[in-house]
C-alpha positions as CSV (number, residue, x, y, z in Angstrom):
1,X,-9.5,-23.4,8.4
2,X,-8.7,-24.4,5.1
3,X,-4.9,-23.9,5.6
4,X,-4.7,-26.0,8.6
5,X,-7.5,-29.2,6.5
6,X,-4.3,-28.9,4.0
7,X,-1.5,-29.5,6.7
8,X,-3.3,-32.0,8.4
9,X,-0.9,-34.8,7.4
10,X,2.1,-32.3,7.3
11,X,3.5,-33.6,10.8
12,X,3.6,-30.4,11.8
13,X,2.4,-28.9,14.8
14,X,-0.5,-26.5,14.5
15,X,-3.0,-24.5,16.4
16,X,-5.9,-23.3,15.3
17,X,-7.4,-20.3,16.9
18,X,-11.1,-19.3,15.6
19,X,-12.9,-16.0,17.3
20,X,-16.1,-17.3,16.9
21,X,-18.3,-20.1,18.4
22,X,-18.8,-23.7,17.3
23,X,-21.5,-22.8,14.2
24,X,-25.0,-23.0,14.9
25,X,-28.2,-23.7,12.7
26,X,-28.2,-21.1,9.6
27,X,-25.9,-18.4,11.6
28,X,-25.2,-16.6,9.0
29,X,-27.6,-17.0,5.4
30,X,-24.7,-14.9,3.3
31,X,-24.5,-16.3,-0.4
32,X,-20.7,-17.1,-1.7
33,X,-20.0,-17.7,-5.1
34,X,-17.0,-20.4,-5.3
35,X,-15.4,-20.9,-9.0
36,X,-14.2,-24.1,-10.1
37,X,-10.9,-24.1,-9.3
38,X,-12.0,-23.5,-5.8
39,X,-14.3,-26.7,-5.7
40,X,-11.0,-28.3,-7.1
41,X,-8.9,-27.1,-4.2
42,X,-11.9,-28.1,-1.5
43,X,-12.5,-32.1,-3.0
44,X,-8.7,-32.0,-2.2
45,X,-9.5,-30.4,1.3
46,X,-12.2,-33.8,1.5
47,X,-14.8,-30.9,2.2
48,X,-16.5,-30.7,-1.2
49,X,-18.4,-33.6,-1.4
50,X,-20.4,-32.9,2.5
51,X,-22.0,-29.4,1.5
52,X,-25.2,-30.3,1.8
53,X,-26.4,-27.4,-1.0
54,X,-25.0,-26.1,-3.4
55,X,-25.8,-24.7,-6.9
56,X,-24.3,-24.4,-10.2
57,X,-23.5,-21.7,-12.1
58,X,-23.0,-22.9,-16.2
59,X,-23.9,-19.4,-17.1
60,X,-23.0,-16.1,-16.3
61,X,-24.6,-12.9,-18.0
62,X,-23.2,-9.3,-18.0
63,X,-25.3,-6.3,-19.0
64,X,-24.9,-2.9,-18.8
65,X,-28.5,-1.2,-16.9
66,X,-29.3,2.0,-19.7
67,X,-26.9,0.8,-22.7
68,X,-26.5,-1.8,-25.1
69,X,-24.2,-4.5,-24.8
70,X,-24.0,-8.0,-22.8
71,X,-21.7,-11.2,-22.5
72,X,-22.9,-14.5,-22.1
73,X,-20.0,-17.3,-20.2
74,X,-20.9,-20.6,-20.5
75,X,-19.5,-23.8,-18.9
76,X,-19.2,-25.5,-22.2
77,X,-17.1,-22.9,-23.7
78,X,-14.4,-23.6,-21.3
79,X,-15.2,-27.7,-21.2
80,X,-15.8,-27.6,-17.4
81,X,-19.3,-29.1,-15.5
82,X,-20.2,-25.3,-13.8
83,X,-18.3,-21.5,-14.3
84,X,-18.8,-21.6,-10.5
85,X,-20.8,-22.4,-7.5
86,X,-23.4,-21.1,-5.0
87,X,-23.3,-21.8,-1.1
88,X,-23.8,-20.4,2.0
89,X,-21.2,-19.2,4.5
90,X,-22.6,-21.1,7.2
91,X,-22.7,-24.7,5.5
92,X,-19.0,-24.0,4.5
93,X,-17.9,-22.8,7.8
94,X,-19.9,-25.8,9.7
95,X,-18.6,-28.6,7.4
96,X,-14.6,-27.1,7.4
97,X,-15.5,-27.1,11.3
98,X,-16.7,-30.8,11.3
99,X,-14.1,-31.6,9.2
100,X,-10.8,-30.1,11.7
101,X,-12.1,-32.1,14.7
102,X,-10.8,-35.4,13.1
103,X,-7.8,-33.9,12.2
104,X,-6.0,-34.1,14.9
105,X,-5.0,-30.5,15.4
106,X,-5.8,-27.7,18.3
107,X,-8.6,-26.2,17.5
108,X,-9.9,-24.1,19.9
109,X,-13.4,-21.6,19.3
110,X,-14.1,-18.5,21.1
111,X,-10.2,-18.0,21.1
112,X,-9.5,-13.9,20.6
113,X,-6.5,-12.7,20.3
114,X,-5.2,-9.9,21.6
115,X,-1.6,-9.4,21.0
116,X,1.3,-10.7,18.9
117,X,4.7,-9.9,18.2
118,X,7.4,-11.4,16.0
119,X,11.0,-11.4,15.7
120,X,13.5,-13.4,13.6
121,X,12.9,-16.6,15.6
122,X,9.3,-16.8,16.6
123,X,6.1,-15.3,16.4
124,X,4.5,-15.1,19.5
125,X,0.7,-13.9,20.7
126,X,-1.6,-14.0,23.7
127,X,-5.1,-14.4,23.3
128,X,-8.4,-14.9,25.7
129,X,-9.9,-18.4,26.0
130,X,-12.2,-19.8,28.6
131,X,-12.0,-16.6,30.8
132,X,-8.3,-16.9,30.9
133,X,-4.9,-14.8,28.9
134,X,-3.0,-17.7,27.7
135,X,-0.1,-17.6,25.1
136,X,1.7,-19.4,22.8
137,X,4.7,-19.1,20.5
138,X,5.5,-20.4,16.6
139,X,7.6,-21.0,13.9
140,X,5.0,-18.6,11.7
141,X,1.5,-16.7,12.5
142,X,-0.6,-16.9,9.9
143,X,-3.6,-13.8,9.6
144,X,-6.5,-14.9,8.1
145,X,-8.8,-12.0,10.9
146,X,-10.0,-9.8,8.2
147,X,-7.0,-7.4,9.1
148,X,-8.0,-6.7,12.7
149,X,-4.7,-7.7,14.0
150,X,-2.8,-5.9,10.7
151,X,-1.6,-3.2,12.6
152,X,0.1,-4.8,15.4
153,X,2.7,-6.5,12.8
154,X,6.1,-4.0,11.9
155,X,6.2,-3.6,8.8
156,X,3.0,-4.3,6.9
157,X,1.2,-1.3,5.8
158,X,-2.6,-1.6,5.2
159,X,-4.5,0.6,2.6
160,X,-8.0,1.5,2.7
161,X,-10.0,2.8,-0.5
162,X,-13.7,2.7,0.6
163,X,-16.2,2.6,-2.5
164,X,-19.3,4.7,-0.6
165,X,-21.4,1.4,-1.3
166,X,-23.0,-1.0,0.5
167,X,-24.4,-4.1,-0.3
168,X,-27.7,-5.5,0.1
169,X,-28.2,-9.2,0.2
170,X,-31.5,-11.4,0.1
171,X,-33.0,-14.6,-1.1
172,X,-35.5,-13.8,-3.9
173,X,-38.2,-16.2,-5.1
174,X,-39.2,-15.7,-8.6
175,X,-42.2,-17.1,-10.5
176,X,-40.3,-19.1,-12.7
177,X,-37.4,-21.4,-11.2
178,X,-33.7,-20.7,-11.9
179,X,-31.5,-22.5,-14.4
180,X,-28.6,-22.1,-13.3
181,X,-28.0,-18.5,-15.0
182,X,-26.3,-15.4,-12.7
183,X,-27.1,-12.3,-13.9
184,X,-24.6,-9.4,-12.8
185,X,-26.5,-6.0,-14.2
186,X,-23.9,-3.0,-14.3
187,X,-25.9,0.4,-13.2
188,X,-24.1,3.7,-12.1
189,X,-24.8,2.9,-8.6
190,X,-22.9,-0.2,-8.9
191,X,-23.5,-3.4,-10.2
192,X,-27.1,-5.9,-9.2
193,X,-26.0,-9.8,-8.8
194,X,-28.7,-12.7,-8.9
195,X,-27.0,-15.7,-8.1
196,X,-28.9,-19.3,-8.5
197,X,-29.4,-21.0,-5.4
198,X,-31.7,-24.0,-4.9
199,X,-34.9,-22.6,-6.7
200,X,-34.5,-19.4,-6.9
201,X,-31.6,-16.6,-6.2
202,X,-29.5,-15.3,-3.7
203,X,-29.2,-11.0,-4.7
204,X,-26.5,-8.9,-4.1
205,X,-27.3,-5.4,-4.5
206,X,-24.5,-2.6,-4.6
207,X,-26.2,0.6,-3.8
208,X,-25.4,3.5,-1.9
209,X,-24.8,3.6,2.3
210,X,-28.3,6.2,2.2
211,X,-30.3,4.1,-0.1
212,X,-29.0,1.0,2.1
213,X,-31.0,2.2,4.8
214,X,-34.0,2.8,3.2
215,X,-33.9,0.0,1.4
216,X,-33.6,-2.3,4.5
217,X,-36.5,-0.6,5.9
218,X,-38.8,-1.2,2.7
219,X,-41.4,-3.5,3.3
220,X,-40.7,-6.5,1.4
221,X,-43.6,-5.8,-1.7
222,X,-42.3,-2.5,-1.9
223,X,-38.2,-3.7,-2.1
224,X,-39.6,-5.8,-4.3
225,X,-41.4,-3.6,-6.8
226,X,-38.2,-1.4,-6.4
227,X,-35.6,-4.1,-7.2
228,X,-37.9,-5.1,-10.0
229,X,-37.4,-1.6,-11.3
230,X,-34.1,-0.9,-11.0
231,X,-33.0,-4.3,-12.5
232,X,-35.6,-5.4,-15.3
233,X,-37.4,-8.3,-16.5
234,X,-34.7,-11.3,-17.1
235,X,-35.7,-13.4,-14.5
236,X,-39.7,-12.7,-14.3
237,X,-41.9,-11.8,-11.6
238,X,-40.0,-11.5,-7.9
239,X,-42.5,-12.9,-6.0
240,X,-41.1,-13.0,-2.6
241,X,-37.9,-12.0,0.0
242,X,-35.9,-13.7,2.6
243,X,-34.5,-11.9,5.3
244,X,-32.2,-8.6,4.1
245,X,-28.8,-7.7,5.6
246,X,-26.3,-4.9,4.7
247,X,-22.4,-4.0,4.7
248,X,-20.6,-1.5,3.7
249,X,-18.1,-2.1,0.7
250,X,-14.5,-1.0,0.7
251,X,-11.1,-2.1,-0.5
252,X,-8.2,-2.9,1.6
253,X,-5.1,-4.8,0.9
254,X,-1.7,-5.2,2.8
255,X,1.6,-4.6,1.6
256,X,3.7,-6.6,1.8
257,X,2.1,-9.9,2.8
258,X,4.7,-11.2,5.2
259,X,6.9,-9.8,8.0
260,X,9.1,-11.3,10.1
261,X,7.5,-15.0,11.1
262,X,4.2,-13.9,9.8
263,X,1.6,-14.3,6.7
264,X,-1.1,-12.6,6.1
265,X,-4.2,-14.6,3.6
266,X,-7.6,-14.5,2.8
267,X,-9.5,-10.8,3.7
268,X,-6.5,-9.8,5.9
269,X,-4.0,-9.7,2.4
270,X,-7.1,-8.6,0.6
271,X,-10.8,-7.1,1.2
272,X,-12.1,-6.9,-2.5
273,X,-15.5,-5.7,-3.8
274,X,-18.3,-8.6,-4.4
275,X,-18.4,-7.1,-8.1
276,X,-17.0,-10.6,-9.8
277,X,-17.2,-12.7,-7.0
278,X,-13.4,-13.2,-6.6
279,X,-12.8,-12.7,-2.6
280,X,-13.2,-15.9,-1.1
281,X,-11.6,-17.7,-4.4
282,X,-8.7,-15.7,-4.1
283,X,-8.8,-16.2,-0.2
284,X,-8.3,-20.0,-1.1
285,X,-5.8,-19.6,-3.3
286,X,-3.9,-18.0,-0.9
287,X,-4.4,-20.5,1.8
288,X,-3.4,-23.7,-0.8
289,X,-0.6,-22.1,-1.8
290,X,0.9,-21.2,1.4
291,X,0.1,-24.9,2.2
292,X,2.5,-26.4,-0.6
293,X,5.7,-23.7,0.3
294,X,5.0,-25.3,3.8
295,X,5.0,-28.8,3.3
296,X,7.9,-27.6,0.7
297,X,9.9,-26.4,3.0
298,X,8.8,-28.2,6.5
299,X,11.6,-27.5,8.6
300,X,12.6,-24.0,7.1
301,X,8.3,-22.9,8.2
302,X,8.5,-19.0,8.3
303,X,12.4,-18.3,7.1
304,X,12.4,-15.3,5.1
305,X,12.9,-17.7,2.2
306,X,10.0,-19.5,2.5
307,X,7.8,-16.2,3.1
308,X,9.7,-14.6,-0.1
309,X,8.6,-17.7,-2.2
310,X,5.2,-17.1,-1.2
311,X,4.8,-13.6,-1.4
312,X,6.4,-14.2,-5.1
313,X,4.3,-16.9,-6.1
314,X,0.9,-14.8,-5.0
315,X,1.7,-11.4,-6.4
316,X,0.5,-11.3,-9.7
317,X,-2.6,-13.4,-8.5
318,X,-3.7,-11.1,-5.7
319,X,-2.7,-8.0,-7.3
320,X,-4.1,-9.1,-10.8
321,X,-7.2,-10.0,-8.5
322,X,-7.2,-6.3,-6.9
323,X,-6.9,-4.3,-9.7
324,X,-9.8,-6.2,-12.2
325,X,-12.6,-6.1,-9.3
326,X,-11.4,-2.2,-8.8
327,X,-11.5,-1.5,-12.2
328,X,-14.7,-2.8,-12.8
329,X,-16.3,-0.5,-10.1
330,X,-14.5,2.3,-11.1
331,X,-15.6,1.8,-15.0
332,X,-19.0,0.8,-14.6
333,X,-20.3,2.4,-11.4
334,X,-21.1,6.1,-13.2
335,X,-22.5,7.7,-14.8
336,X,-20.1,9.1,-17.4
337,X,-22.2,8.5,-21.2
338,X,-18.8,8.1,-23.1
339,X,-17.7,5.6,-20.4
340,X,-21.3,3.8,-21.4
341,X,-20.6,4.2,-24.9
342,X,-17.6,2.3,-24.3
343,X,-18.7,0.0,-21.8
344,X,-21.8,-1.3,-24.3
345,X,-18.9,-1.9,-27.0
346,X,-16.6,-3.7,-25.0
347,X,-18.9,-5.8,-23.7
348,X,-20.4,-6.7,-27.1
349,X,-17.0,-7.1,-28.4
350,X,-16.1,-9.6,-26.0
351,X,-19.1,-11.6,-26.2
352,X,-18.1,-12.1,-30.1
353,X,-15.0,-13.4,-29.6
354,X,-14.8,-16.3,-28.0
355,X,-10.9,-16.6,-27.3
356,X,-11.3,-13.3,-25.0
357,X,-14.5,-15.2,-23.6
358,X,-12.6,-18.1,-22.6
359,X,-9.8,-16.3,-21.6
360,X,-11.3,-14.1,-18.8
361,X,-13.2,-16.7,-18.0
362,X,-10.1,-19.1,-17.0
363,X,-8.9,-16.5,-15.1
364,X,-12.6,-16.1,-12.8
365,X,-11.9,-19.9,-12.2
366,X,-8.4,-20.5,-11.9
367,X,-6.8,-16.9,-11.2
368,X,-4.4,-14.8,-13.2
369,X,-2.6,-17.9,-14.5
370,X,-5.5,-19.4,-16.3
């Protein structure tokens, strides 16, 4: 959606084929944390500025559940208004869907597709829509399915790593309101995330797939007490619990990116781990930078030189992305007690220097270039 907002003056001819249905009211309640330089790229898109909630973030703290050590990012140590912003999936999705009917491009909802195929000239796919196997034929196919469709294109390989987490997601009320403070809490079953949103938080919980379940079951004083235990007293009392939902966590990523008259961006380059909120940022990044090769390049769309200029233009990004979510699982999700030793340190160390501070912090914003 967000490639096609970007080409919508590019003269091009594009069409835009979306699995699901038009969105309807609060579809889908899942929290996403944007970072500034995505809110830069979406006032560009003209979609910014008709979300109709959204929260700042101007702080982020890091601890480490059972050791010492924590990191406080602020917005002011980087000179920007918020480190990053909460919203809901479905606002995004319905305003980027308001948004492409006065675009002027084919847009068509409920379209599946089913098939596709490439060579050196064209891409070319069939899909379902209305009942009926249509098809249709391009200068490039862009992926942006999750990786549904990943193994249908020669030569694109995609690997799986799956982290034996899921996680838990809920609105929590607390008894005082937020300030616009996230807390992510490091624990050897994975990291605890309360994100501000409106007057309270949105929580991501990483836990195991067995604790999942039974934690889905609880009854919502008992999740709560349990929660409350397992992640301390920064934010007060929990007083209550929206609706919980679970997935299953894992890491995939495609190599390469491209093929013959095809792209792959967003969660079908790259599934990442919610750990530093990075997926959907780096999703963007992909689609606005595909965008400029294209209007770059307008009547070269899909040549292997244009693909190559992508694919080099997004490596260190996605893979710097990839590897600093991973390692952040691997290091802080065990138990290991020199690994905490270490942990504790680091994080200490990094909150007393505020060069590193600002440093990593660019990079949650803007990406491995800074």
């Amino acid at each position: 959606m967000s490639l096609s907002i970007a080409l919508r003056d590019s003269g091009l001819s594009i069409l835009l084929l979306e699995a699901r249905k038009a969105p309807e009211k609060n579809e889908d309640p899942r929290p996403l944390a944007f970072s500034h330089g995505s809110r830069l790229i979406l006032q560009r898109l003209g979609v910014w500025e008709s979300l109709p909630e959204v929260t700042p973030i101007t702080t982020i703290h890091i601890s480490n559940r059972g050791g010492f050590g924590r990191t406080i990012l602020t917005a002011s140590e980087v000179d920007v208004p918020a480190l990053g912003y909460v919203i809901l999936h479905h606002d995004i999705f319905r305003v980027m869907h308001e948004k492409l009917q006065d675009c002027g491009i084919d847009y068509l909802t409920e379209a599946q597709v089913t098939q596709l195929k490439s060579n050196t000239t064209e891409g070319q796919i069939k899909f379902q829509h209305n009942g009926k196997l249509k098809q249709a034929t391009a200068n490039l196919l862009v992926l942006a399915d999750g990786g549904r469709l990943t193994g249908q294109v020669e030569g694109v390989t995609q690997h799986v790593q799956d982290y034996e987490q899921w996680a838990v997601v809920s609105r929590i009320g607390t008894s005082a309101p937020q300030c616009g403070t996230a807390y992510e809490r490091f624990t050897s079953d994975g990291p605890v995330a309360f994100l501000p949103f409106g007057k309270n938080f949105s929580l991501v919980w990483t836990v195991s797939p067995s604790t999942a379940q039974e934690i889905l079951n609880l009854d919502d004083v008992t999740f709560l007490a349990r929660l409350h235990s397992h992640f301390g007293d920064r934010i007060g009392k929990l007083t209550c619990a929206g609706k919980r939902s679970g997935f299953p966590l894992a890491l995939k990523y495609a190599t390469p990116v491209s093929a013959r008259r095809v792209v792959l961006i967003g969660n079908a380059a790259q599934t990442l781990h919610p750990v530093a909120g990075q997926g959907f940022n780096l999703g963007l990044r992909d689609a606005w930078e595909l965008s400029g090769e294209i209007i770059t390049m307008p009547s070269d769309v899909g040549s292997p030189v244009m693909l190559s200029k992508y694919r080099a233009k997004r490596q260190t990004d996605s893979g710097g992305g990839r590897i600093f979510t991973d390692s952040l699982v691997k290091l802080f999700s065990n138990d290991n007690i020199l690994l905490q030793g270490m942990r504790g340190i680091g994080l200490s160390a990094l909150d007393c220097f505020p060069p590193a501070k600002r440093f990593v912090a660019k990079r949650m914003m803007f990406g491995s270039r800074g």
